[in-house]
C-alpha positions in Angstrom: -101.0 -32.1 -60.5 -104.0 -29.5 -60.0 -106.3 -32.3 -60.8 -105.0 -34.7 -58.3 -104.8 -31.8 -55.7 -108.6 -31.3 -56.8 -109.4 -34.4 -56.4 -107.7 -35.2 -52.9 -109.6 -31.8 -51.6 -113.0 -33.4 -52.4 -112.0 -36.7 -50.6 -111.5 -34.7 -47.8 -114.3 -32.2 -47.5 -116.5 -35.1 -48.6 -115.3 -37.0 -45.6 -116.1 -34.3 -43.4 -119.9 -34.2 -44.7 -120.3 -37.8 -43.7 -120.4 -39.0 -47.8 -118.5 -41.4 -49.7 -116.1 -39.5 -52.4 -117.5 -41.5 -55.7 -120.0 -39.9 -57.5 -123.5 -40.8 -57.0 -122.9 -41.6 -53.4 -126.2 -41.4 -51.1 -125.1 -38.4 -48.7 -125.6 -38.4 -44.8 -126.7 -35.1 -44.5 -129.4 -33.6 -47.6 -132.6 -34.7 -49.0 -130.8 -35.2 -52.5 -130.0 -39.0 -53.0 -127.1 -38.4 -55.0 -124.7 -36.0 -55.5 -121.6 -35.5 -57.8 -118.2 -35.5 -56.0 -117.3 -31.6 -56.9 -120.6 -30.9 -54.6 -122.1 -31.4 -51.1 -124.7 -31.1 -49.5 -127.1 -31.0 -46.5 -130.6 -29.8 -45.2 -130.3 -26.6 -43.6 -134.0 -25.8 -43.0 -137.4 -28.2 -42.5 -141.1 -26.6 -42.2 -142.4 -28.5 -39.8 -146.3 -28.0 -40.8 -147.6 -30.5 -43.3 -146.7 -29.3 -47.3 -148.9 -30.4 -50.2 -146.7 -31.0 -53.5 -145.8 -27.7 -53.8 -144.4 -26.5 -51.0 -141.7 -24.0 -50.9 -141.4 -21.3 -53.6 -139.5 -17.6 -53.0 -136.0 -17.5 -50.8 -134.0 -14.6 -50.5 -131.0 -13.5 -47.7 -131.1 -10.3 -45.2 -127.5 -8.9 -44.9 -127.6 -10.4 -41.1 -127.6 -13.6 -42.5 -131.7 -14.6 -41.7 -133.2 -16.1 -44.8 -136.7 -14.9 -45.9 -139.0 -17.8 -47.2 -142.0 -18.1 -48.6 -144.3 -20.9 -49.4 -147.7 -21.8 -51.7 -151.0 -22.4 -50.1 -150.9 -25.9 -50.3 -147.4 -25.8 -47.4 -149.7 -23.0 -45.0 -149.3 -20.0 -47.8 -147.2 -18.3 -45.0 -143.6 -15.9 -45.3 -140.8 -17.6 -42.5 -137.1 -17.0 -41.8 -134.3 -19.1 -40.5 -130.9 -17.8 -39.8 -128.5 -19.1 -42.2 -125.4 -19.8 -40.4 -126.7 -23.1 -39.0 -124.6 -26.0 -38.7 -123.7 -28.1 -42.3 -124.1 -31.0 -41.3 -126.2 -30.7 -38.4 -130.0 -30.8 -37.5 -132.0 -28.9 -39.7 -133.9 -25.7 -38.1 -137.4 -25.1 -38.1 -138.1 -21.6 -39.6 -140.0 -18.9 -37.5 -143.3 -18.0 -39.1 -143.7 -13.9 -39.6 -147.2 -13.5 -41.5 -149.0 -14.5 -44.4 -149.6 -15.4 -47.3 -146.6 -16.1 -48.3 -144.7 -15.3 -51.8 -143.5 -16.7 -55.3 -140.2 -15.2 -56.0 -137.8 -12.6 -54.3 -135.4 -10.3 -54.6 -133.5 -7.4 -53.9 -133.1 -4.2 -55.7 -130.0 -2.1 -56.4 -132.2 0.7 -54.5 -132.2 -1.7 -51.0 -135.8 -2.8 -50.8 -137.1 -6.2 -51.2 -139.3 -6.9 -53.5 -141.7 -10.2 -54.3 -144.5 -11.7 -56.6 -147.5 -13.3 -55.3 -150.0 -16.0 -56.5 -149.1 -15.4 -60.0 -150.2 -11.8 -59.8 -148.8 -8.9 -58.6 -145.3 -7.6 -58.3 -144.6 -6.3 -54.2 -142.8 -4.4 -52.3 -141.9 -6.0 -49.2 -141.1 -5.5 -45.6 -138.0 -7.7 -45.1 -138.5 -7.9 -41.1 -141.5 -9.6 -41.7 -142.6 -10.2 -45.2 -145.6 -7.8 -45.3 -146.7 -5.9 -48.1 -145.6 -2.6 -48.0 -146.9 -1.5 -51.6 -148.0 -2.7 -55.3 -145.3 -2.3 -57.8 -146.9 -3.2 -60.9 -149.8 -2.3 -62.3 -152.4 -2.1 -59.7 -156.3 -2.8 -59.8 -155.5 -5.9 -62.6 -154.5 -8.9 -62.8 -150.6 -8.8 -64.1 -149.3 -12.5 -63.8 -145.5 -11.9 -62.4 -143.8 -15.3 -61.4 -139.9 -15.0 -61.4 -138.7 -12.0 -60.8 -134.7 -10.9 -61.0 -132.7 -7.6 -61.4 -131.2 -5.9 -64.1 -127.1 -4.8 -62.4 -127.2 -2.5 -65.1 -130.2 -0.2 -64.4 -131.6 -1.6 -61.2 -134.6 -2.1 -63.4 -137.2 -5.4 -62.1 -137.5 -8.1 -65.0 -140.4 -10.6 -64.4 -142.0 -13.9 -66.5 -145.5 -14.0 -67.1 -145.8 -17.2 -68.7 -144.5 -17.2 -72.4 -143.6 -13.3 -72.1 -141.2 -11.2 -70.3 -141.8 -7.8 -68.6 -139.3 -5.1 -67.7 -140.6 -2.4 -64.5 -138.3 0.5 -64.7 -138.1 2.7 -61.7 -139.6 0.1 -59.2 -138.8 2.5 -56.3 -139.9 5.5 -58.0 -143.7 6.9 -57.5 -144.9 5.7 -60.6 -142.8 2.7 -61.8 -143.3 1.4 -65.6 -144.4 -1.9 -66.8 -143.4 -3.0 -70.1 -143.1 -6.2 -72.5 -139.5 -6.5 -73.6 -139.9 -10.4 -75.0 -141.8 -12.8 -76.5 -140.6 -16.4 -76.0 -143.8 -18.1 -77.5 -141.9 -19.8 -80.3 -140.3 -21.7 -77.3 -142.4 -22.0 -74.5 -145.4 -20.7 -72.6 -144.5 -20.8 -69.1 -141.4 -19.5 -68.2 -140.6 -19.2 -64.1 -137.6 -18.4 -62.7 -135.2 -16.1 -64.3 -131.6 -14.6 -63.7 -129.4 -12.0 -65.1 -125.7 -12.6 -65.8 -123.3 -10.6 -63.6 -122.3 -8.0 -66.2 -125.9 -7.7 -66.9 -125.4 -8.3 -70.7 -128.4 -11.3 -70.9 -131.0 -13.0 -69.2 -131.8 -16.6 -68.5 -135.6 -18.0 -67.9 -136.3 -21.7 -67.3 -139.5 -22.8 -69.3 -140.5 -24.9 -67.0 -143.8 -26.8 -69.7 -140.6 -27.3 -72.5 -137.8 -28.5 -70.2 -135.9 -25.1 -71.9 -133.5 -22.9 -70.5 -134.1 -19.8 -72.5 -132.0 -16.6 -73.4 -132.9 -13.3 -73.5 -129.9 -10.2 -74.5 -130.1 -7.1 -74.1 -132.2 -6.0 -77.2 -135.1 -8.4 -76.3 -134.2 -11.5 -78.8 -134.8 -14.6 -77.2 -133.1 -17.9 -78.0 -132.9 -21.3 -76.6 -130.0 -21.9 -74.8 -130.2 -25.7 -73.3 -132.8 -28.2 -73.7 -132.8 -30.4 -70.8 -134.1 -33.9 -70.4 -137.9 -34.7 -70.5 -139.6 -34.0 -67.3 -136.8 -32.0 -65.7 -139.2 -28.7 -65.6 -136.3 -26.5 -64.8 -137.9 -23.4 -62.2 -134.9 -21.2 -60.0 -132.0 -20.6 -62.2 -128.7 -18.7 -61.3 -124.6 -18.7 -62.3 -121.3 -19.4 -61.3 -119.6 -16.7 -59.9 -116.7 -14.9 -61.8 -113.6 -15.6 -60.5 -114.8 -19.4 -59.6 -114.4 -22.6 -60.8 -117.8 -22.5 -61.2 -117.8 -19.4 -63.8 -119.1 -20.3 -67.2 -122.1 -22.1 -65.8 -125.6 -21.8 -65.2 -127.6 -23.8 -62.7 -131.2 -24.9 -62.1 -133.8 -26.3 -59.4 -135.8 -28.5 -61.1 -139.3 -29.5 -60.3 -138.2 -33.0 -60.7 -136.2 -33.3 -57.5 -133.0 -32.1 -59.4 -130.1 -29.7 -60.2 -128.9 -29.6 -63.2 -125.2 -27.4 -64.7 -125.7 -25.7 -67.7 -121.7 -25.4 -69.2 -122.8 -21.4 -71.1 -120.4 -22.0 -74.4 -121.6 -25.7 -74.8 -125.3 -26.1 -73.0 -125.6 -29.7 -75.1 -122.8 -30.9 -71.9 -125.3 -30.1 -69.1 -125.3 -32.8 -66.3 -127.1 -33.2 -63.5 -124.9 -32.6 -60.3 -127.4 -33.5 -57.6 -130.8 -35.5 -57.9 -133.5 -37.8 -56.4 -135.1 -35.3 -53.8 -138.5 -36.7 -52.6 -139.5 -32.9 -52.9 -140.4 -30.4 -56.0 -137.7 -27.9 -56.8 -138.6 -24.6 -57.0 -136.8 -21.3 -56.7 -133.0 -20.9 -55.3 -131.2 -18.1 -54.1 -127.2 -17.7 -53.0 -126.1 -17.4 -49.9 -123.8 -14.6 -48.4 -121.1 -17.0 -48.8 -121.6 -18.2 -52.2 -123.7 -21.6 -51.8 -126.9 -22.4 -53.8 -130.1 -22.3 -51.2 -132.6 -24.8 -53.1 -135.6 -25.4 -52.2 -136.9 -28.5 -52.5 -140.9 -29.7 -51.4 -140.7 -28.7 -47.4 -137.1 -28.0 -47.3 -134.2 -25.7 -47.9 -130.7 -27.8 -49.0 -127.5 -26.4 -49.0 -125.4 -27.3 -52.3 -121.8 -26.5 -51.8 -118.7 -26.5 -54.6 -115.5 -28.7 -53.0 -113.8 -26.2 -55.2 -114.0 -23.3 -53.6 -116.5 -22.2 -56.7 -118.8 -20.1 -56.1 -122.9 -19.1 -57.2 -124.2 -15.9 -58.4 -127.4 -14.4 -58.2 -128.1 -11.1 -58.5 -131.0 -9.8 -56.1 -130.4 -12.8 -53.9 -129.1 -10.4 -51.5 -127.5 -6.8 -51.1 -124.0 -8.7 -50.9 -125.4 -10.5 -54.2 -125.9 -6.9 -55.4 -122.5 -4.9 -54.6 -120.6 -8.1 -56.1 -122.9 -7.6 -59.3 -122.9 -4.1 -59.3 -118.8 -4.2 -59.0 -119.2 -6.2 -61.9 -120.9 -4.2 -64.3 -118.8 -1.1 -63.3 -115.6 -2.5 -63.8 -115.0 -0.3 -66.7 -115.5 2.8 -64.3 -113.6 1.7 -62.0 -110.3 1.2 -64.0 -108.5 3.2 -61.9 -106.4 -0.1 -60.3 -106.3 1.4 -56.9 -109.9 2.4 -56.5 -111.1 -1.4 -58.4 -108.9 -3.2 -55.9 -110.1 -1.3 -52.4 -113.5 -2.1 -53.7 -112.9 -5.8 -54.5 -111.4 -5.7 -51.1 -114.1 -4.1 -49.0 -117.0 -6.1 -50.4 -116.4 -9.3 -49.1 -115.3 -7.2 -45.5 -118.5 -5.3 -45.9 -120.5 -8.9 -46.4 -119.1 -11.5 -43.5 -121.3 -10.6 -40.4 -119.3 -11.2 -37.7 -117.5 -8.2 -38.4 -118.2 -5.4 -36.3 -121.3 -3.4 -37.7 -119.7 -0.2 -37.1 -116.0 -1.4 -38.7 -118.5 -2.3 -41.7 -120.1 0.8 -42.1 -117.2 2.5 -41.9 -115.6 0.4 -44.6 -118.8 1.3 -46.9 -118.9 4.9 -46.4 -115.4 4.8 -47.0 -115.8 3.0 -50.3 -119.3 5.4 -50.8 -115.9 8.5 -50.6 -114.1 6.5 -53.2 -116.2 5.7 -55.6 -117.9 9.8 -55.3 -114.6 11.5 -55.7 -112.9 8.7 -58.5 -115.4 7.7 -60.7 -118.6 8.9 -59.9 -120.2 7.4 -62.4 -120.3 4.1 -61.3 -124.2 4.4 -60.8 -124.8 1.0 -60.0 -122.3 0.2 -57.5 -122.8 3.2 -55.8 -126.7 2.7 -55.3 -125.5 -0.7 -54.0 -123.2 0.6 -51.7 -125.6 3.2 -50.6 -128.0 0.3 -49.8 -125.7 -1.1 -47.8 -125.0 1.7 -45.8 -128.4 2.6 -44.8 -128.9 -1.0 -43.7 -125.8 -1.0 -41.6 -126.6 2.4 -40.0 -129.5 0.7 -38.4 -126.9 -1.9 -36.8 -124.6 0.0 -35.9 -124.2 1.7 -32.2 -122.5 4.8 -33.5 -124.1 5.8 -37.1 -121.6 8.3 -38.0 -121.0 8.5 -41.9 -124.5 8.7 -43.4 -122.0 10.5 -46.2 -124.8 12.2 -47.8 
């Protein structure tokens, strides 16, 4: 009965995105020639400007909904936005240029600030109204090789690939943040790009994009293979299902190939490919405020969606991305069921922006009170709610409950 049920809904939505409901369909709406059925999809942003091979790289999401872009030197090396909540289907946007160059990977911290690599070098601090550098992260005055870059939910710590390594930066916000080496993946590949923590923190995923590898990475530093994908895939953005999803249990990937590919967590040799033949290179993704994978893809930015109500996950891809992650690895402080349910509550209140912005910042301060007086060790979730507020207070008209 659920399957049928499952099965009638993705007749339906895939009716109203202008596809046919058998897999493999060619779409209306989205660069990718072919989707499977349980997804849809549709351009949401082109760059207007002629893009070399390359194209697109870094994508990350303001808590107003704009999405932050950047791009290599061969598509104008320049940093862009869009606002997200455009029309699916609909014509796709052209993106507003803010500066240049442009940059590699994004992401944002537990502490609130963006942060970004550039050309293969340095890890950034970044201005998110614009995309400018605001200061040097990692190791200044040398050449240091970031490319992906993600978040640790359990210590706010930056983790970064530098080809067949990777590198932890504790204290990114701090005066004098610390690089060091937590793994060596050499045995497995050279080139590692993007990578993504698990919600709950407890591992790390890296695609190798020279081995066709999705590699794993726990928390003492061993590194394993996880999936080998097909020849040629070059797997490069990588994120997860979200918990409490259909789509939990599952890792995903932009593939330089023009691809997406699942990754099933406790049986990788099952990954398939749930949306392919994009005349552009993937590269990184991110997840949007409401849960849908942002790929981009050569000059564009496509919008995969789950029929199912499932869900992506991404920590850093936003500060939403963050208090969901956050709530996630402090679950075990927050046992108290009242306290766990007002914040599971308030999160997805505190991350749909048509709400007021001072009925938001109320709601956050008010779970900032909770989380203080009940289980004030929930580090993580607090700094993430704390992030939140401060952004908020800058929205709203009234900015009454700075709490602290």
């Amino acid at each position: 009965m659920i399957e049928d049920m499952r099965g009638w809904l993705r007749l339906v939505v895939a009716m109203a995105w202008g596809m046919g409901a058998l897999t493999g369909a060619r779409p209306a709406h989205g660069a990718f020639a072919t989707t499977t059925t349980d997804f849809i999809q549709c351009d949401v942003m082109v760059v207007t400007s002629s893009c070399g091979p390359q194209g697109l790289a870094g994508i990350a999401e303001r808590s107003d909904g704009t999405v932050l872009l950047g791009s290599f030197p061969d598509c104008a090396d320049r940093f862009f936005s869009y606002p997200e909540t455009v029309a699916c289907p609909g014509v796709p946007v052209t993106p507003t240029l803010l500066s240049s160059p442009g940059v590699h990977c994004m992401v944002y911290g537990l502490d609130g600030r963006l942060y970004g690599t550039n050309d293969y070098n340095q890890v950034l601090e970044l201005n998110p109204l614009n995309g400018t550098t605001l200061r040097v992260v990692s190791p200044s005055g040398t050449w240091f090789g970031a490319d992906g870059l993600t978040v640790d939910p359990q210590t706010g710590d930056l983790y970064t690939t530098r080809g067949r390594f990777i590198y932890r930066i504790a204290n990114p916000a701090g005066p004098s943040p610390v690089a060091s080496r937590v793994a060596d993946a050499s045995a497995s590949t050279t080139l590692m790009d993007g990578c993504a923590f698990s919600c709950d923190g407890s591992y790390l995923l890296a695609a190798a994009l020279d081995t066709d590898r999705v590699i794993k990475m726990d928390r003492n530093g061993t590194v394993s293979i996880l999936a080998q994908l097909p020849v040629n895939t070059q797997p490069d953005g990588i994120c997860f299902g979200s918990p409490g999803t259909l789509l939990f249990g599952n890792a995903y990937t932009n593939n330089n190939d023009g691809s997406v590919t699942e990754v099933p967590l406790a049986n990788p040799a099952f990954s398939r490919t749930i949306a392919s033949g994009s005349p552009g290179r993937g590269d990184f993704l991110t997840v949007s405020l409401n849960g849908d994978l942002l790929a981009c893809q050569g000059d564009r930015v496509i919008r995969l969606r789950s029929v199912d109500a499932g869900k992506f996950d991404l920590s850093g891809s936003s500060l939403c991305g963050n208090l969901h992650c956050a709530d996630s690895v402090d679950l075990d402080c927050i046992e108290n069921h009242g306290i766990r349910t007002s914040i599971r509550v308030a999160i997805p209140f505190i991350c749909d922006p048509t709400n007021p912005s001072n009925a938001r910042l109320a709601r956050t301060c008010n779970s900032i009170d909770k989380l203080k007086k009940h289980s004030p060790g929930c580090t993580h979730l607090l700094a993430a709610f704390r992030a939140m507020r401060d952004y908020l207070m800058t929205l709203a008209a009234t900015p009454d409950c700075s709490g602290e």
